[in-house]
ChimeraX commands (.cxc) that place a marker at each C-alpha (Angstrom):
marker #1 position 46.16,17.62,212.49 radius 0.5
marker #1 position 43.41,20.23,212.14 radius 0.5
marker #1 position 40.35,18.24,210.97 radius 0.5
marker #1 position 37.55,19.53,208.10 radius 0.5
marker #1 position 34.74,18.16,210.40 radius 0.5
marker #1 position 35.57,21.05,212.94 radius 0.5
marker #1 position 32.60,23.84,212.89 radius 0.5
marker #1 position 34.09,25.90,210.81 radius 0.5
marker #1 position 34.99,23.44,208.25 radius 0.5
marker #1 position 37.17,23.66,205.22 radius 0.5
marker #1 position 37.90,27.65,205.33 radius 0.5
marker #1 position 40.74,27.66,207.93 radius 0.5
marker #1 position 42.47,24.58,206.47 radius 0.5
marker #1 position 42.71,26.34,203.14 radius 0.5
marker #1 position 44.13,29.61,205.33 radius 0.5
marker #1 position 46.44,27.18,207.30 radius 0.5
marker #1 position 48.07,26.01,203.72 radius 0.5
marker #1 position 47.98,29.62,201.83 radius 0.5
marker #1 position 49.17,31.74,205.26 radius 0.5
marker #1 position 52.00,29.02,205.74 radius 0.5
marker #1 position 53.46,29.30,202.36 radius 0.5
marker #1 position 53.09,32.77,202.24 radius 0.5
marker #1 position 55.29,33.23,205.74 radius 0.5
marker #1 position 57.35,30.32,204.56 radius 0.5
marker #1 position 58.12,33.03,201.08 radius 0.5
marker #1 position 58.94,35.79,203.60 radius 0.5
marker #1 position 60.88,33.70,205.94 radius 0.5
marker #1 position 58.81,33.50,209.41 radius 0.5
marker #1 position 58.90,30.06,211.22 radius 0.5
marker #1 position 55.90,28.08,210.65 radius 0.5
marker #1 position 55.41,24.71,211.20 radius 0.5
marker #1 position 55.72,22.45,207.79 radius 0.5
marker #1 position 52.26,21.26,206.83 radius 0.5
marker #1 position 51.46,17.97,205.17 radius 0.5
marker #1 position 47.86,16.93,203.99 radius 0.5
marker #1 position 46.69,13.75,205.73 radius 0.5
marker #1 position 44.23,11.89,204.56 radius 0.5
marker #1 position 41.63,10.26,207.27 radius 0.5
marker #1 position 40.32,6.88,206.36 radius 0.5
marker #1 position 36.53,6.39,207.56 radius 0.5
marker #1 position 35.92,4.52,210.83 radius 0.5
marker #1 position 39.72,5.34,212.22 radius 0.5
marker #1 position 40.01,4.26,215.82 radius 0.5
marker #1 position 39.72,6.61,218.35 radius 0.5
marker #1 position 41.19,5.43,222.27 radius 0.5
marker #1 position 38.68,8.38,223.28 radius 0.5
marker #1 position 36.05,7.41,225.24 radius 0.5
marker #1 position 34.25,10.74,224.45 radius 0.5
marker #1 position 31.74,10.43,221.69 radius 0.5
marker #1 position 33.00,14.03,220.81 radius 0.5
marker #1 position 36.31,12.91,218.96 radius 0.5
marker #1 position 34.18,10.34,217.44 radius 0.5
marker #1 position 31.94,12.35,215.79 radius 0.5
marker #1 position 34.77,14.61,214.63 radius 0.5
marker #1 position 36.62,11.97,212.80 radius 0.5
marker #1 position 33.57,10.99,211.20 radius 0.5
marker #1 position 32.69,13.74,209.71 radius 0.5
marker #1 position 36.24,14.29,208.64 radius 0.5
marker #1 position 36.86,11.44,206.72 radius 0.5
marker #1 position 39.36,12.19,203.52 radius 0.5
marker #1 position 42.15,15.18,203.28 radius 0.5
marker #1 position 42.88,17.03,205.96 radius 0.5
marker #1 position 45.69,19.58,206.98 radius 0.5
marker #1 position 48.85,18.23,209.33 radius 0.5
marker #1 position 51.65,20.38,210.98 radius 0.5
marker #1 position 55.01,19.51,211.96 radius 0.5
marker #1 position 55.42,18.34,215.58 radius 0.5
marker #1 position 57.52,21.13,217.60 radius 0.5
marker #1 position 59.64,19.17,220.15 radius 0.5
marker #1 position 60.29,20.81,222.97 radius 0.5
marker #1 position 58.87,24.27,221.99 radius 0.5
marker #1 position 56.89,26.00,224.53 radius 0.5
marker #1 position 54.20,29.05,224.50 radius 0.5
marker #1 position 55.17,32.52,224.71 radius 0.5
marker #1 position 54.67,33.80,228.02 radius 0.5
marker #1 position 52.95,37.37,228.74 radius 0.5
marker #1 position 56.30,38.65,230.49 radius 0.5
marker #1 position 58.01,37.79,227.02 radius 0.5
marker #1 position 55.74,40.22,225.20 radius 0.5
marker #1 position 57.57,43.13,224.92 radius 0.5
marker #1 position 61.01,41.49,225.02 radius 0.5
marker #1 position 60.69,40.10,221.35 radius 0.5
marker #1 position 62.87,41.38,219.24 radius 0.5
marker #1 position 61.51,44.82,217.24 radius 0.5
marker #1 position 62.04,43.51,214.14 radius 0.5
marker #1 position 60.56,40.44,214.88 radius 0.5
marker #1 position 57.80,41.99,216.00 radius 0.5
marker #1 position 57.53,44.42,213.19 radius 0.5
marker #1 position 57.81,41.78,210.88 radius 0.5
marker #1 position 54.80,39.60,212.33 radius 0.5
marker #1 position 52.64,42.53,212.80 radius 0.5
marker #1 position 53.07,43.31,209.30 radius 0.5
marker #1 position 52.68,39.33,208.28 radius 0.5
marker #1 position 49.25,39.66,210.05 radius 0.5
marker #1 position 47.79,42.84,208.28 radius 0.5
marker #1 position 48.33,41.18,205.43 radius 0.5
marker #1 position 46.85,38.44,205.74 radius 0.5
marker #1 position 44.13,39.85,208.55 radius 0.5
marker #1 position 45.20,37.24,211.22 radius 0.5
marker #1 position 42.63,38.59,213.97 radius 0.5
marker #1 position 44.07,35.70,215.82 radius 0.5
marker #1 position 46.99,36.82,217.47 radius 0.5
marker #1 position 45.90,38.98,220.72 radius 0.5
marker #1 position 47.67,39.57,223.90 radius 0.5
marker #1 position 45.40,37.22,225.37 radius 0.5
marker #1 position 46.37,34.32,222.57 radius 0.5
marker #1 position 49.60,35.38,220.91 radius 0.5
marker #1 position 49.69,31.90,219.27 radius 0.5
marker #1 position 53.28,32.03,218.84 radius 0.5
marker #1 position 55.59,28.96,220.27 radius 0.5
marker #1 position 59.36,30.09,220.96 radius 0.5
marker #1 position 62.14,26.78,220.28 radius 0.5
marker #1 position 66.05,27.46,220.14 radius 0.5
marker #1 position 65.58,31.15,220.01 radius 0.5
marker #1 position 63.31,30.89,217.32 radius 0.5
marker #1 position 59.71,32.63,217.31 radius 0.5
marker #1 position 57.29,30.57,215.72 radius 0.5
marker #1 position 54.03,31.50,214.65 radius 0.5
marker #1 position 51.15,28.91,214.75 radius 0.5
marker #1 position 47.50,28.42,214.22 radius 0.5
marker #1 position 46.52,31.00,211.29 radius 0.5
marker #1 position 42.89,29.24,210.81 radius 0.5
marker #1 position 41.37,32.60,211.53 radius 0.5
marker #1 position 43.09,34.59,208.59 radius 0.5
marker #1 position 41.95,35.12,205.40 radius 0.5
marker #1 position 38.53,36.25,206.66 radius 0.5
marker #1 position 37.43,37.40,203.42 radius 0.5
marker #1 position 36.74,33.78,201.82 radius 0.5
marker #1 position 34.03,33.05,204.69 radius 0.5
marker #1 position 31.68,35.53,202.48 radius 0.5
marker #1 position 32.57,35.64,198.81 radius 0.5
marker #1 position 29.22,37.58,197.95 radius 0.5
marker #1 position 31.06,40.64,200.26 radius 0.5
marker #1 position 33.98,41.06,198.67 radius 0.5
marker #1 position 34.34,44.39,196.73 radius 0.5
marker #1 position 37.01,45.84,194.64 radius 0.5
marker #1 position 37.91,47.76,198.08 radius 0.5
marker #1 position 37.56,44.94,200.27 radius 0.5
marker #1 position 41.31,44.68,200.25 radius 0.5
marker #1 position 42.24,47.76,201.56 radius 0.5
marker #1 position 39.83,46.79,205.16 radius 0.5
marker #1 position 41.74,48.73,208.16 radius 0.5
marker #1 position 42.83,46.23,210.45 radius 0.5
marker #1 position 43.20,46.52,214.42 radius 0.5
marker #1 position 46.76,47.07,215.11 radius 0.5
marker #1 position 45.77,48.35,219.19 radius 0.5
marker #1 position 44.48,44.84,219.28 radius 0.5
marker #1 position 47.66,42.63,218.28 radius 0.5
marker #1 position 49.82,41.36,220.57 radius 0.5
marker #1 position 52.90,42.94,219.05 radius 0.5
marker #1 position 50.96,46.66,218.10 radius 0.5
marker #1 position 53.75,48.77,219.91 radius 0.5
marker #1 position 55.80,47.55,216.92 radius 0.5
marker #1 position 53.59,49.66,214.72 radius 0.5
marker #1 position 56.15,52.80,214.09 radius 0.5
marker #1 position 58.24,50.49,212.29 radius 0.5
marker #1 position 56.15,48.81,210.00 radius 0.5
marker #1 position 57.62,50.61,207.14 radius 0.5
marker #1 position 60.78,49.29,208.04 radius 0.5
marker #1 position 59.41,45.52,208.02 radius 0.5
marker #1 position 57.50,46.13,204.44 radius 0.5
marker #1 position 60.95,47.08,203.01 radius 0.5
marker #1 position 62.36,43.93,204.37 radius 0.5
marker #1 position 59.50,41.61,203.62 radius 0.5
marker #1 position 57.12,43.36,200.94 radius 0.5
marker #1 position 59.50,42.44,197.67 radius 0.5
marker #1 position 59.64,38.46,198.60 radius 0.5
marker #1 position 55.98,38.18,198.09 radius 0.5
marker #1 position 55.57,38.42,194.22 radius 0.5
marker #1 position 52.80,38.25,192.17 radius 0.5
marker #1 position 53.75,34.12,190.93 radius 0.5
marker #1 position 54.56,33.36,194.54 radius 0.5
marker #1 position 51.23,34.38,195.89 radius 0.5
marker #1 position 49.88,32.22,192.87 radius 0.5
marker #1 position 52.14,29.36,193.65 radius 0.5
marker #1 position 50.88,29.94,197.70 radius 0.5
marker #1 position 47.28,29.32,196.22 radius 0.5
marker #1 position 48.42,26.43,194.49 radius 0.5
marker #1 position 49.16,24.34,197.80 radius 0.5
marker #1 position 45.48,24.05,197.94 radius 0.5
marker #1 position 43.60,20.83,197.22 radius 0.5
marker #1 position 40.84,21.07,194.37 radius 0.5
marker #1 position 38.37,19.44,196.90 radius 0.5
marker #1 position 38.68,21.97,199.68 radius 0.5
marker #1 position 38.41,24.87,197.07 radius 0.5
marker #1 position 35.53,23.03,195.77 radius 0.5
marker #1 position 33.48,23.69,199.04 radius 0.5
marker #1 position 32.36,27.20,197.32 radius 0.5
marker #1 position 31.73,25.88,194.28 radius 0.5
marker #1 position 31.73,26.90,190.94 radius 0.5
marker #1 position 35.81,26.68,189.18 radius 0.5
marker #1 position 38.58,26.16,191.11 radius 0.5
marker #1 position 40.93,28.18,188.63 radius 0.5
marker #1 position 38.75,31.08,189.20 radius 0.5
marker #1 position 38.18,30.95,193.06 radius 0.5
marker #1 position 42.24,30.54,192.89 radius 0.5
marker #1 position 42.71,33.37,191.17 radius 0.5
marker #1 position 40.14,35.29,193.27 radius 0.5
marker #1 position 42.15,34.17,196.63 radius 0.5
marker #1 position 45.48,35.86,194.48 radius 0.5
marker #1 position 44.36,38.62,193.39 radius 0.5
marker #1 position 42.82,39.47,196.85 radius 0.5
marker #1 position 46.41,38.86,198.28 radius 0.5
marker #1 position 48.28,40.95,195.44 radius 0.5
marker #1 position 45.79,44.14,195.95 radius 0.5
marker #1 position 46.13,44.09,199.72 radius 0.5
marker #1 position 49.51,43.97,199.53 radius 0.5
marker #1 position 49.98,46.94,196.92 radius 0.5
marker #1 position 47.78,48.52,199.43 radius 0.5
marker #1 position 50.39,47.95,202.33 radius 0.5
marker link #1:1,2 radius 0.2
marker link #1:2,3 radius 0.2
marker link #1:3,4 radius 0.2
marker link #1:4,5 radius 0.2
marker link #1:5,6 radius 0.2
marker link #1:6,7 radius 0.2
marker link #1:7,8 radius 0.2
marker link #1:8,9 radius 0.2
marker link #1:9,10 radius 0.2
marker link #1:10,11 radius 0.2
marker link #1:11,12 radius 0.2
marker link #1:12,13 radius 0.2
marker link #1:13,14 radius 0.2
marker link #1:14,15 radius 0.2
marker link #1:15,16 radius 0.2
marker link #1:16,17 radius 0.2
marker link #1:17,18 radius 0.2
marker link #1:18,19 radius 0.2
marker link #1:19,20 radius 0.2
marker link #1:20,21 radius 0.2
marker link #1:21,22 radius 0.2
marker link #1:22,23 radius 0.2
marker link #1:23,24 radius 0.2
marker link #1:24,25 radius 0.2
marker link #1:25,26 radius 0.2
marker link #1:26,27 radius 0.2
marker link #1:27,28 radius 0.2
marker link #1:28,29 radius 0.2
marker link #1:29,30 radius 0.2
marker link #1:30,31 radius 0.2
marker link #1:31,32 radius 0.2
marker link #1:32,33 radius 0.2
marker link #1:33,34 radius 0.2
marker link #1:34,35 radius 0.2
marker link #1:35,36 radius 0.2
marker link #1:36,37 radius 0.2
marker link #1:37,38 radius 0.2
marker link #1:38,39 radius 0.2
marker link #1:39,40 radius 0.2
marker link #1:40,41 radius 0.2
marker link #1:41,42 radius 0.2
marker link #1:42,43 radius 0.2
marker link #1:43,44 radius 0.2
marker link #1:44,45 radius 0.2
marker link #1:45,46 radius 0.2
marker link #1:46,47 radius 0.2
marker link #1:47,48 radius 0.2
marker link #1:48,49 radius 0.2
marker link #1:49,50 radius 0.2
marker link #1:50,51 radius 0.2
marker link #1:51,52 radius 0.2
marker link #1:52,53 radius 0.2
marker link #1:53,54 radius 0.2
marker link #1:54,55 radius 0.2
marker link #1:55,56 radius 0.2
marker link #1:56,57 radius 0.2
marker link #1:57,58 radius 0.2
marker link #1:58,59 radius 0.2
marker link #1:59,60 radius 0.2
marker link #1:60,61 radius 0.2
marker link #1:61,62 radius 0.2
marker link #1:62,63 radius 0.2
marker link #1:63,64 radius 0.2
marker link #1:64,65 radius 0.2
marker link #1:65,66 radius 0.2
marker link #1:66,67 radius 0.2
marker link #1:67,68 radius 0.2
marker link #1:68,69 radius 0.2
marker link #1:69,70 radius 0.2
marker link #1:70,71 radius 0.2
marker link #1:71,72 radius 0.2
marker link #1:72,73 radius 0.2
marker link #1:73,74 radius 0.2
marker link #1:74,75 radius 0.2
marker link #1:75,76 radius 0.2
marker link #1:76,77 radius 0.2
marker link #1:77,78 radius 0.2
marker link #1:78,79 radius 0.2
marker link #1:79,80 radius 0.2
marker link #1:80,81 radius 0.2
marker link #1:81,82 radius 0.2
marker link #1:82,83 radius 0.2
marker link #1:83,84 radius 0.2
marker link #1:84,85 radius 0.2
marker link #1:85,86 radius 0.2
marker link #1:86,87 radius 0.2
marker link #1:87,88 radius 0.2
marker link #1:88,89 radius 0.2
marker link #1:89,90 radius 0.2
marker link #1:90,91 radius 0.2
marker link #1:91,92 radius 0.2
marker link #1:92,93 radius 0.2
marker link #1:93,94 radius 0.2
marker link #1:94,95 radius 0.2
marker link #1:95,96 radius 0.2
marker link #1:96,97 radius 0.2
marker link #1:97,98 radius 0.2
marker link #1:98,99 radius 0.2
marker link #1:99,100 radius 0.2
marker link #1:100,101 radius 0.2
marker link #1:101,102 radius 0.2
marker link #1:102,103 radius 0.2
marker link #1:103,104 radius 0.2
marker link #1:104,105 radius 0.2
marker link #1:105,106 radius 0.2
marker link #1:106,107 radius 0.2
marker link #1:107,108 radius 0.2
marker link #1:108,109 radius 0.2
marker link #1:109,110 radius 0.2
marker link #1:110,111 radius 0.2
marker link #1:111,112 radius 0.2
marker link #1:112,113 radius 0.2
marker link #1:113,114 radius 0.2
marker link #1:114,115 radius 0.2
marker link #1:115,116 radius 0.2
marker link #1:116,117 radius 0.2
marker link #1:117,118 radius 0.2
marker link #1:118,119 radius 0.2
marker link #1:119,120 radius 0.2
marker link #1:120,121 radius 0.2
marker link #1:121,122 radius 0.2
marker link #1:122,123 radius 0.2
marker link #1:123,124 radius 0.2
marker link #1:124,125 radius 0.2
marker link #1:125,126 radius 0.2
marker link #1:126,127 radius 0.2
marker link #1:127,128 radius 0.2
marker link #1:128,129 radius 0.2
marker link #1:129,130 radius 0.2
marker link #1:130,131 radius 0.2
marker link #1:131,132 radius 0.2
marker link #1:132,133 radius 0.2
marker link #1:133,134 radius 0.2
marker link #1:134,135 radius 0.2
marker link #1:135,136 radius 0.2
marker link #1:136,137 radius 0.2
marker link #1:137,138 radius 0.2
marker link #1:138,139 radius 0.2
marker link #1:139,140 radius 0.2
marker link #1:140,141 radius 0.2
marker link #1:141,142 radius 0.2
marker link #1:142,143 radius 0.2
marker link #1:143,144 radius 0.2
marker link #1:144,145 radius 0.2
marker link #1:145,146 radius 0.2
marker link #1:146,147 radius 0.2
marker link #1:147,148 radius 0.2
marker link #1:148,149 radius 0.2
marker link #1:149,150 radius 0.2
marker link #1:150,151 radius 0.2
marker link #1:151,152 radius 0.2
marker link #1:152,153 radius 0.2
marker link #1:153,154 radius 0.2
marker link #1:154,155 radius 0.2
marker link #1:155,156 radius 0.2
marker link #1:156,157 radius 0.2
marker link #1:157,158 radius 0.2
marker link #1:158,159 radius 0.2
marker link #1:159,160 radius 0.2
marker link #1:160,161 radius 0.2
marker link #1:161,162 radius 0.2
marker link #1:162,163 radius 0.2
marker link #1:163,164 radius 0.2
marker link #1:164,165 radius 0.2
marker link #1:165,166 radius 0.2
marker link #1:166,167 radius 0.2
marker link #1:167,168 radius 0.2
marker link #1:168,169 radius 0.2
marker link #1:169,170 radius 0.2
marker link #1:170,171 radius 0.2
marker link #1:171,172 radius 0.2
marker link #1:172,173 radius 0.2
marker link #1:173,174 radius 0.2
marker link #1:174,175 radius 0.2
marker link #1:175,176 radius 0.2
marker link #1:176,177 radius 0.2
marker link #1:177,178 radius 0.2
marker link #1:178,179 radius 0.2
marker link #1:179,180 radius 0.2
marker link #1:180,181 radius 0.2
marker link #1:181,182 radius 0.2
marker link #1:182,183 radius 0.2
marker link #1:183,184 radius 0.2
marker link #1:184,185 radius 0.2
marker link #1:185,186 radius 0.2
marker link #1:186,187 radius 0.2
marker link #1:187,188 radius 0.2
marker link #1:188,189 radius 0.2
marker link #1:189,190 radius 0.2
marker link #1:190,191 radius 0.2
marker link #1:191,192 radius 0.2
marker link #1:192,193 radius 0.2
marker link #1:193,194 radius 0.2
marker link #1:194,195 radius 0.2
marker link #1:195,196 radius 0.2
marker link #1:196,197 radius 0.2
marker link #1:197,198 radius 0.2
marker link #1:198,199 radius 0.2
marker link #1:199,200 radius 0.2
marker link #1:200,201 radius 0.2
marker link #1:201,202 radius 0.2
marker link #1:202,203 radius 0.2
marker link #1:203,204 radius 0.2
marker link #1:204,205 radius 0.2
marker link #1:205,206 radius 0.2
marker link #1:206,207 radius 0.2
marker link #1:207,208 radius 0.2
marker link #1:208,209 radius 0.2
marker link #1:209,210 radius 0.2
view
C-alpha cells in the first residue's frame, strides 16, 4: 500500500491509479491496484515511531497494489537482454507519461514467468505538482531518453507508437482519469470535473504530440 501521509502526499497516488490504467489500456503488466481505506489508530507491530506517524497521518483512502509472488527485480546484466519491443514499448509508455523514474540505477521493473512488469510510477505525471506552470506547450516538454534505462531502444520508438499509440483514445484517457477518488483530486481544490478534464486533456495533447 502506498500511503497519502508519505511527503509527497496525494500527487503520486493519483499518478499510481491514472499511469496504471493507462498501461493496463495499452497492455503493459502492472500490478492491479485497489483503494484501501486506513481506519485511524490501526496497529502497527513497529516499534519505530516512524510507521506510526505515517499511518496517522494517513488515515482514510489510500492506493493498494497486487502482491507479486515470487517476482524478483531486474538485474543490471538483464538490461540489454529485454526484448526490443519490450523495451521500445516501455520507453515510449514513459515519455508519455514523463516517468523520470525508471533509470539504470532504479529500473523499477519486476520480471515473473517471463513477464516484465513495470512498478512504482509515483514519480510520473510531474506536471500536476505545479498547476500554475502548465502552458498550452507544457505538453510537448522534451524528455530524457539518454537517461532511461531502456534509451538504446530509442530508434524504434516509431515502431512502438504504431503498436501502442491507437489503444489510448480520447474516452479511455477520460475513463483512466475517472479511477480517481473525488477526495484525492480535491487536494488542489477548486472542481473536480475540471481538474479531471485538465489531467485528460494534458494526456490527449502529449500524446498527439508523440
Amino acid at each position: 500500500t502506498k500511503l497519502r501521509g508519505a511527503a509527497q502526499g496525494i500527487p503520486p497516488l493519483i499518478a499510481e491509479l491514472v499511469v496504471g490504467d493507462l498501461a493496463d489500456r495499452v497492455r503493459l503488466a502492472v500490478p492491479a491496484r485497489a483503494l484501501v481505506e486506513v481506519p485511524a489508530a490501526i496497529s502497527s507491530a513497529d516499534v519505530n515511531d516512524e510507521l506510526r506517524d505515517l499511518l496517522d497521518a494517513s488515515t482514510g483512502c489510500n492506493v493498494g497494489f497486487e502482491l507479486l509472488d515470487g517476482a524478483r527485480n531486474l538485474t543490471r546484466e538483464e538490461y540489454e537482454r529485454v526484448p526490443l519491443y519490450v523495451a521500445a514499448s516501455v520507453l515510449w509508455f514513459d515519455i508519455l507519461v514523463q516517468n523520470l523514474d525508471r533509470s539504470p540505477a532504479n529500473p523499477n521493473i519486476m520480471v515473473r514467468r517471463g513477464t516484465y512488469w513495470l512498478i512504482d510510477h509515483g514519480a510520473a505525471l510531474p506536471f500536476q505538482h505545479d498547476w500554475s506552470a502548465v502552458r498550452e506547450d507544457s505538453a510537448q516538454r522534451p524528455y530524457d531518453i539518454a537517461g532511461h534505462v531502456f534509451g538504446w531502444a530509442a530508434p524504434v520508438l516509431s515502431s512502438a507508437h504504431e503498436t501502442l499509440g491507437w489503444r489510448l483514445t480520447r474516452d479511455g484517457i477520460h475513463d483512466a482519469i475517472a479511477v480517481v477518488p473525488d477526495e484525492f483530486l480535491n487536494v488542489f481544490g477548486g472542481e473536480t470535473a475540471r481538474r479531471r478534464a485538465m489531467y485528460a486533456a494534458y494526456l490527449w495533447k502529449r500524446l498527439q504530440w508523440m
